[in-house]
N, C-alpha and C positions, 0 to 999 in steps of 0.2 A: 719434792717428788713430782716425778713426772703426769699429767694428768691422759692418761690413758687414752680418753675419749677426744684428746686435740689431737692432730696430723701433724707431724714435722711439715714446714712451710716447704722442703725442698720436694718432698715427697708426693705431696698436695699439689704442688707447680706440675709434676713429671706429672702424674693422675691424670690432670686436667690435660696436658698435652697428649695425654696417649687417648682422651676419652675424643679431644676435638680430629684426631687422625682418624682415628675409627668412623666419628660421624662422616668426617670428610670422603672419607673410603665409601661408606655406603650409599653419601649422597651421588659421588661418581656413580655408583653401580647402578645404583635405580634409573638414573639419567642414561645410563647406557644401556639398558634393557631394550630389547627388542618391540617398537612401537609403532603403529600405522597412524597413518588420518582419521578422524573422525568418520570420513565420509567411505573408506573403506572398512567395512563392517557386517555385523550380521543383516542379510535380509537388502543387501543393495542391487540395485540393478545396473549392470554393466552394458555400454555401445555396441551392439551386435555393429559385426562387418566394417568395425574401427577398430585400427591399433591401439591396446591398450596400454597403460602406465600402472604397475603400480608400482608403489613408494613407502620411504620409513624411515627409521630411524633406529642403529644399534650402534655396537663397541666400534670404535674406526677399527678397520682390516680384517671386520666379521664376514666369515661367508655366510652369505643368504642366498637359499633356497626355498624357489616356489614348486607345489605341486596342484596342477590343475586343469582337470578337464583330461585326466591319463598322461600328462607331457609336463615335464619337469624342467626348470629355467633358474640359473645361477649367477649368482652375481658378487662382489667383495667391498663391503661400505668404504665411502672415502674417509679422509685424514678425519673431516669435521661429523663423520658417521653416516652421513646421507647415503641410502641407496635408492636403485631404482630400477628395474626392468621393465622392459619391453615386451607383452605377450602379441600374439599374431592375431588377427581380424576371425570372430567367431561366428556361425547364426544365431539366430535366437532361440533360447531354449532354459533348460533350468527345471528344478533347482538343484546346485550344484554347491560343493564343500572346496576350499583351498583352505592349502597347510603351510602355511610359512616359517620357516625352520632356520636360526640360526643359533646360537649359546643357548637358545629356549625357544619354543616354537607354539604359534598362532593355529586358532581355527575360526576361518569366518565360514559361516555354513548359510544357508537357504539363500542363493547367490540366483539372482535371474538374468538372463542375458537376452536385452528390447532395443528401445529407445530411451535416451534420456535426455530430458529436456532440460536447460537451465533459467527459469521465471524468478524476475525483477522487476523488480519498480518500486512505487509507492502504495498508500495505501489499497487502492482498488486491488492491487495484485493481494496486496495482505490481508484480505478482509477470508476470515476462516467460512467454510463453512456453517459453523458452529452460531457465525452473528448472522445468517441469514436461515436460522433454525425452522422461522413458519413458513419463510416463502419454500423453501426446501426438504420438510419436516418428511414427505414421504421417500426423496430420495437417501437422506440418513440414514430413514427407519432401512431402504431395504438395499443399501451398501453392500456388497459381499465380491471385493474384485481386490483377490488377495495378487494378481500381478502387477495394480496400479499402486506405488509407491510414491511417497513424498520424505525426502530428507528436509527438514524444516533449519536453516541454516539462522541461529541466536543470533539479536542483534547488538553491533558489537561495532566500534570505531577506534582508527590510530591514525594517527597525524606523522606518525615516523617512518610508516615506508610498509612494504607489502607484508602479509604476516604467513607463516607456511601452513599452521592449522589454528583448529576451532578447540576453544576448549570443551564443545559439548556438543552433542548433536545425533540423535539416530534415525535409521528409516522407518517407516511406518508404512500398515498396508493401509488401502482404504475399504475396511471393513469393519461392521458395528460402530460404535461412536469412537474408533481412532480416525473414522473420515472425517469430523468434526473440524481438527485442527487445519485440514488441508485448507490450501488458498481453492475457494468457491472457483475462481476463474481457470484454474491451473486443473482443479479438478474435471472439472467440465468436458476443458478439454484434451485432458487423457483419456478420458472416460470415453470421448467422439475416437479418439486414435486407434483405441484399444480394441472397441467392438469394430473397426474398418479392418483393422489390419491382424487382430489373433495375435499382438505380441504384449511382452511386457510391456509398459509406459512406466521409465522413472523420473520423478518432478524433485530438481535441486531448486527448493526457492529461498532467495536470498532476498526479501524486501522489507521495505521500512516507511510509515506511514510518514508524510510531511516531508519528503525530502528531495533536493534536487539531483539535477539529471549531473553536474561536476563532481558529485560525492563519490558517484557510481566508477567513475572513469579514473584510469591508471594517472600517472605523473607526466610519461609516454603519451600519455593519449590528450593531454593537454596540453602540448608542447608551444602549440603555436595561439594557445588563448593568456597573452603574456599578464594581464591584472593574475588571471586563475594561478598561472606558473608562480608569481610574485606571493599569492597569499598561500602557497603549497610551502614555498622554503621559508618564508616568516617563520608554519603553524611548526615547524620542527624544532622549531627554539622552545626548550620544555620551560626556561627561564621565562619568557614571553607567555607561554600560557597559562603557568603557573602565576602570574600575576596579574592576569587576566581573572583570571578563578578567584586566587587569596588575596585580597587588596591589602596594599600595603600604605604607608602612610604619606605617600606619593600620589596615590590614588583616593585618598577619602574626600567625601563631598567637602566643598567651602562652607567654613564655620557661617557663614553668610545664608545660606540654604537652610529653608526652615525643611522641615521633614514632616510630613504629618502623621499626626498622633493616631496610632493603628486605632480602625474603627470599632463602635463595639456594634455588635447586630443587637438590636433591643427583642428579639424572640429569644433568645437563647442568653438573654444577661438577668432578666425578670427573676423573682423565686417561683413564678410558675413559666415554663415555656409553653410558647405558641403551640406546640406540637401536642403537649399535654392534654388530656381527654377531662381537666379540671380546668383547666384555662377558659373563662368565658371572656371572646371576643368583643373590644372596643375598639372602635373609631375604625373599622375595616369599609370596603369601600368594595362593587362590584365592579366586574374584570371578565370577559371572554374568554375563555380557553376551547380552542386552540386560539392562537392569536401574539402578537406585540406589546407589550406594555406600550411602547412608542407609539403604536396605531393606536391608541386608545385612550388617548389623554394624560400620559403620564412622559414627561416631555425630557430627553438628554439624561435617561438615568442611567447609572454605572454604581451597580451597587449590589442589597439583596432583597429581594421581594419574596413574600408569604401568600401563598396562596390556599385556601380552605374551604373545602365544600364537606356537607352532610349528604352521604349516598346511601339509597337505600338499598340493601341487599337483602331478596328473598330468602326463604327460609331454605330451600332446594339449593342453595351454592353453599349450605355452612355444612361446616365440618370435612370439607372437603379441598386437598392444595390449590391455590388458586393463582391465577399469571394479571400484573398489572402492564398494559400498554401504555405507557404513556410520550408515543411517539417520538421526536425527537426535541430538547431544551436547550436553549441558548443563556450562558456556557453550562453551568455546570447545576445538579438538585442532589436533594435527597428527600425520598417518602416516609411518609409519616400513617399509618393506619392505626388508628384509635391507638396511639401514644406512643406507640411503637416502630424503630425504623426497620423500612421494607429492602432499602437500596440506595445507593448512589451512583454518580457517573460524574469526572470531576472534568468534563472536556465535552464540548458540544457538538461531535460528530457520530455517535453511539445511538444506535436506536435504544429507547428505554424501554427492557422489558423484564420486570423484576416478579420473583416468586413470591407467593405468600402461602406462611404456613396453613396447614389447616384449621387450625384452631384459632386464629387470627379474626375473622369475621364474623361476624354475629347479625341474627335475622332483626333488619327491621335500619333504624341510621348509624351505619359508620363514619367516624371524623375521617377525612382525607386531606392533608396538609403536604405540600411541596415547598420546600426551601429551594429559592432559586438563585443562582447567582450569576451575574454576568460582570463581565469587564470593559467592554468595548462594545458598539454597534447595539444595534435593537438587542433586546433582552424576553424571553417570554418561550413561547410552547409554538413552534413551527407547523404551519397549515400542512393540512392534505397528508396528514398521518393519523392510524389507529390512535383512539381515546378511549380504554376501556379496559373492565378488569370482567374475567369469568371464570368460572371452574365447573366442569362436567360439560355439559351441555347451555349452562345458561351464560348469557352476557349483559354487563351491565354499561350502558355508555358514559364516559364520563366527560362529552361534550358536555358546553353550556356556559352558564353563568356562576362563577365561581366569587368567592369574597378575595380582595389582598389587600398586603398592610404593608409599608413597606421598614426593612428592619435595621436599613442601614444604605446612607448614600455615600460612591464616594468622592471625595472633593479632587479636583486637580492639583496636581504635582509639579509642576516648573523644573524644581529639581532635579526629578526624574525618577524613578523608582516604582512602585508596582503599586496599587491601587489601595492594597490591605495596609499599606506602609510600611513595608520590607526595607532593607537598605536598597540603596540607587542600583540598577541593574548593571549585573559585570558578568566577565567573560562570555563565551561563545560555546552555541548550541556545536556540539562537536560532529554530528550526524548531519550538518548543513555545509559542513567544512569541504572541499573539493579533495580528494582522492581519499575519505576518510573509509566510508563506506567499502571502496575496491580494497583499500589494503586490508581489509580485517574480515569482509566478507565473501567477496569475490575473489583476491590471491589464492587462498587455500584451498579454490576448485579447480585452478587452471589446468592442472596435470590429467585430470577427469576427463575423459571422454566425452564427447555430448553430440547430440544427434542439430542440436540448432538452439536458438534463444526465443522467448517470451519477454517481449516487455510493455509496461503500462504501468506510463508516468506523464507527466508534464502539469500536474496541474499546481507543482510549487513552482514552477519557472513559466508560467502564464503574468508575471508579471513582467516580464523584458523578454518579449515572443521573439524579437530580432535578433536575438541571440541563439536561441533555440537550434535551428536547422545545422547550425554550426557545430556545437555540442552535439547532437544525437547522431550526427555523419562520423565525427570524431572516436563517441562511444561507442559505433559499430566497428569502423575499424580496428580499433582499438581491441574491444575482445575479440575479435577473430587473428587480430594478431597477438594475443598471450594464448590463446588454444593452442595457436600452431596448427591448425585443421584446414583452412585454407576458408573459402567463403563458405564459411555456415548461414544454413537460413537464418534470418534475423526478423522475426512478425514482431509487431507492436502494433499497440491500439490508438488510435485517433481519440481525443478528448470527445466524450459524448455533449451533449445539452444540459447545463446549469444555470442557477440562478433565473431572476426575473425575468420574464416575457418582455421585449418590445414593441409595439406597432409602426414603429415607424424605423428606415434606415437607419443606423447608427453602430459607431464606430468598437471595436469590440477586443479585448485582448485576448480572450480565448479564441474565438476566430483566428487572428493572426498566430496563434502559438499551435491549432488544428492547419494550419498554412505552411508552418514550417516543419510538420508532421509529413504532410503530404509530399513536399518537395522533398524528403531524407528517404521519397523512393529512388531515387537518381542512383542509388546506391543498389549497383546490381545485387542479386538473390536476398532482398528483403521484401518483407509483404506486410502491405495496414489496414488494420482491422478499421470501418467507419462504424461508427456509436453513437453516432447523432443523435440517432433513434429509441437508444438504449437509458438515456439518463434520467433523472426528474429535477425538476426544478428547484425543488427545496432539501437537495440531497446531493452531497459530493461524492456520497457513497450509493449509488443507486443498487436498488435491490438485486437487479434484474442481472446476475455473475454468468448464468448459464449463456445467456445469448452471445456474449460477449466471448464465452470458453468455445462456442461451437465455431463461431466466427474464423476463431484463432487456427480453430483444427482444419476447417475449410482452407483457409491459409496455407495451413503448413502439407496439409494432400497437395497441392497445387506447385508449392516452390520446392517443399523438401521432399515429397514422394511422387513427383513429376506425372501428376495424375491429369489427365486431360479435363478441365470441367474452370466455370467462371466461380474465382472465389472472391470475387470484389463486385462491390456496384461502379456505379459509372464512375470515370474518373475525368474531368476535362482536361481538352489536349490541346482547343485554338478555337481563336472565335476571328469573327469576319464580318465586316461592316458592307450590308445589303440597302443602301437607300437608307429609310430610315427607320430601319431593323440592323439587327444583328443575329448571325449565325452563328451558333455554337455545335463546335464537335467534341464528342468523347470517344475514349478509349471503353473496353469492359462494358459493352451495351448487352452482352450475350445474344437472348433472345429476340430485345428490343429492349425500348424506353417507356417505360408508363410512371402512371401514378399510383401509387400503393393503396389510393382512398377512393378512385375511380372519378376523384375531381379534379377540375383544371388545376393546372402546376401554381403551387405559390412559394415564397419565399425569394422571387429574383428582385432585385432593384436594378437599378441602368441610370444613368449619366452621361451627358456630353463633356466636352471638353474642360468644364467648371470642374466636375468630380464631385459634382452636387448632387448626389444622389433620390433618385423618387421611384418606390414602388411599380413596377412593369408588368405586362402580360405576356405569358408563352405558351407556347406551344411545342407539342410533338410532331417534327416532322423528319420520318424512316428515324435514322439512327441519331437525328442532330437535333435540334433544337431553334425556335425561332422568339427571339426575345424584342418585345417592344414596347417605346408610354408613346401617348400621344402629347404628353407635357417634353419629351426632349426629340425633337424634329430631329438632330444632327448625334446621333446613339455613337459613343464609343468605347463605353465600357456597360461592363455587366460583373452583380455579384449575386450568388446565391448561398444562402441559406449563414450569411454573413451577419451573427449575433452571440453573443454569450448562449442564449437557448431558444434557436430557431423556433415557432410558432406551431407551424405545421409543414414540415422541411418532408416534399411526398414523392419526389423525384425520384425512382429506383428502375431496376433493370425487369426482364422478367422472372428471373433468379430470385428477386424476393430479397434483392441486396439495395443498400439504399444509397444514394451517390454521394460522393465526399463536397461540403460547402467547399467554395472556391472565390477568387475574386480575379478580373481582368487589369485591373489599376494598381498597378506597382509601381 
């Protein structure tokens, strides 16, 4: 007899065929649903007095219907479903509803119609708000500018070719703590736009920390930098990547290669760790903080060091949430408060500034313990940053002399491989790849309206500066020709002042990569912000986002809203050999030329015909300049402010703008 509960197999077969149509059917359906861009959405701000696009996705040969603004606009998707109308040039105004109507219909509502700006680059561009919380703490607190908008564009890469949308992304006003996530510089300077001009300001930013300036650029816009072209059509071979990524057994190190044996940190292997408030400390040694292990007698370490001090905290700070400073560590920590962790940060460019609960500290000595790890170059707690933890009104410093131990060194690798003893390093960072960037982040704006571009980058391609000028001529052309807008303003920023001081001339790659910043003005209606002035020494992320966003806006008054007024400092334009001086001219003198500190100018060096450089004297005279040593009789060249971080680079206009370093020796 038959068993009731089994299906005839032909029955079963037909089932399964009707169940896989059906899905099939409604995976069609859903796929043909009426769909927008990401970037078209609630709460966006649309190109006042540009033609607009917008765009989607339905059934192929669906009519679509837009209504907006009282005026209605039709259109019938192609074979592959794309549509796309054309709306007419609007002013600025809002907020406004569109209805877009086809088998089922859309509402995007609180629509403002301004400027919108498109900001890029690297990290400076992406540094939020939110990490420059103290230097900016009162502007957050009083945010309230619900027409400056930021679409914060994911970050996202493809090696295979342009992509048409994001799979996430909305607008955001900047009010109460959603201005948090906004880029600090991008803020700034909408924030300058906004109060000039009474409109919306909308900020599409699309940036990505550590990355170069080929990532950003189309396929098109590389055309003629033939290695870049060469490793665009490699990176398309998914077979080529893929084995790059999964090593195969083609790829595994030689049985010959020792590997070494992953280290153990001796804090964290013990049955008590270091970190433990029962741990009593042996064989610890004192150590400076702020400071280098390297500077300090602990010589070529790559490893992890412990560092441990007893602080004393008043009775007035307890019970109460408290913030530790602990500036910025190279590479990576984690805190430790009386046994307990407070934070980490696994990358060395993050200022450290970790909460602690309330109930956490206790009057009289807390254990304070830092795991610190490094991989490469000096190791330790970076000078000339806050050291300190406080809550309420009180602060406790946590300069000084601290104990460390260290918990683990590590040995060099021949073989190659990562420090902790990983396997041998394989495949490629994909966001360093040339057009990766454009296709996944920048394609899926291009349709977008935009008033002009923001960028600031250069500091991952500071190592082949002679490259540079080339590239960022490239990437301006380039987006202005996928806009289709004709010359859009294009501002970016000049690499500000990093790294060590020098006293004497010497040769500099950020200089040279600020050299070929300056010459990508060649490129009619673009404008360069100088930031000499703006950086610190011991920070690639310099605090200071707002001067650099005003800058910007100065800029863009200047090229894109044709405002009469000087939005640069000096710029040099020729120099001239007087005897045994030399004459220098610039352009953007405004007022005049002075000194921003009201002392003689420093920063020039001069050389004769050797190109041996020796520190020089100058002077202000009317608009020009007179440079001279009395060590080079026969003067042919001159440079200023020619270092990784100029000293005291004081040369500015009346304006209060300060001139771009330069060099006469090419």
């Amino acid at each position: 007899m038959q068993n009731n509960n089994q299906m005839p197999a032909r029955f079963a077969s037909a089932t399964g065929l009707c169940i896989l149509i059906i899905l099939l059917t409604i995976s069609v359906c859903v796929q043909a649903q009426l769909r927008l861009p990401k970037l078209i959405s609630d709460g966006m701000v649309l190109q006042r007095d540009a033609t607009l696009k917008v765009w989607g996705w339905a059934k192929a040969g669906e009519k679509i219907t837009i209504r907006f603004n009282r005026k209605t606009y039709k259109t019938i998707t192609a074979a592959d479903g794309k549509w796309l109308l054309t709306l007419p040039p609007m002013p600025a105004g809002g907020p406004y509803s569109m209805d877009i109507l086809g088998n089922s219909q859309l509402t995007i509502k609180d629509i403002l119609i301004g400027d919108v700006w498109f900001c890029s680059g690297q990290s400076n561009m992406v540094h939020q708000m939110n990490i420059h919380d103290v230097t900016y703490a009162k502007e957050i607190a009083e945010a309230n500018y619900p027409q400056i908008r930021q679409f914060w564009v994911p970050t996202l890469t493809n090696l295979q070719g342009p992509q048409s949308d994001l799979p996430n992304g909305q607008w955001k006003a900047a009010v109460g703590d959603d201005v948090r996530p906004f880029s600090a510089v991008a803020y700034f300077f909408a924030k300058k736009l906004h109060s000039t001009y009474k409109v919306p300001i909308g900020i599409i930013n699309a940036s990505v920390g550590g990355t170069p300036i080929e990532a950003w650029t189309s396929e098109e816009g590389l055309a003629e930098f033939s290695t870049l072209k060469a490793t665009v059509e490699k990176n398309k071979d998914t077979t080529y990547i893929n084995n790059l990524t999964r090593p195969d057994l083609t790829r595994r190190a030689p049985a010959t290669a020792t590997r070494p044996v992953p280290p153990i940190d001796l804090g964290l292997s013990g049955a008590t760790k270091w970190y433990d408030v029962s741990y009593v400390p042996k064989g610890w040694h004192p150590i400076n903080v702020p400071g280098y292990w390297e500077d300090q007698g602990v010589k070529d370490l790559n490893g992890v060091v412990w560092y441990r001090k007893e602080i004393d905290i008043p009775a007035s700070m307890v019970g109460k949430p408290a913030r530790v400073f602990l500036g910025r560590i190279v590479d990576a920590d984690e805190l430790y408060i009386n046994g307990k962790s407070v934070g980490k940060t696994t990358y060395m460019y993050p200022q450290r500034r970790y909460n602690v609960a309330a109930d956490l500290l206790k009057a009289g000595k807390n254990v304070f313990v830092v795991r610190v790890t490094n991989n490469a170059g000096k190791g330790g707690f970076v000078p000339d940053k806050p050291y300190c933890v406080f809550a309420g009104a009180d602060t406790v410093d946590l300069k000084g002399t601290w104990q460390y131990k260290v918990g683990t060194a590590y040995r060099p690798f021949a073989g190659g491989g990562n420090p902790s003893g990983g396997s041998p390093a394989g495949g490629i960072n994909a966001q360093n790849q040339p057009t990766a960037l454009y296709n996944a982040m920048v394609a899926p704006e291009i349709n977008y309206a935009i008033k002009g571009f923001c960028w600031y980058q250069g500091e991952s391609n500071a190592g082949k500066p002679q490259e540079y000028e080339g590239l960022q001529v490239a990437l301006i052309h380039d987006w202005r020709n996928q806009w289709k807008q004709g010359p859009l303003p294009f501002l970016y920023v000049q690499l500000p002042g990093f790294m060590d001081y020098n006293y004497q001339p010497m040769e500099s790659n950020w200089a040279r990569l600020r050299e070929a910043q300056l010459k990508a003005l060649s490129v009619p209606n673009s404008a360069m912000v100088v930031a000499i002035d703006l950086g610190e020494w011991n920070d690639i992320h310099p605090d200071n986002k707002k001067g650099v966003g005003d800058r910007l806006a100065l800029a863009a008054m200047k090229i894109a809203y044709k405002e009469n007024l000087i939005s640069s400092g000096p710029l040099y334009e020729s120099a001239s050999v007087d005897g045994n001086k030399l004459v220098v001219s610039f352009t953007n003198t405004g007022g005049g030329l002075i000194t921003n500190d009201g002392e003689e100018l420093s920063e020039f060096s001069i050389a004769g015909p050797d190109k041996k450089f020796v520190w020089g004297k100058a002077k202000i005279d009317g608009n020009k300049l007179i440079v001279w040593s009395d060590e080079v009789p026969n003067p042919q060249y001159v440079r200023y402010a020619w270092a990784d971080n100029p000293v005291n680079p004081n040369l500015y206009n009346k304006e209060g703008l300060p001139a771009s370093p330069f060099r006469t020796d090419q």
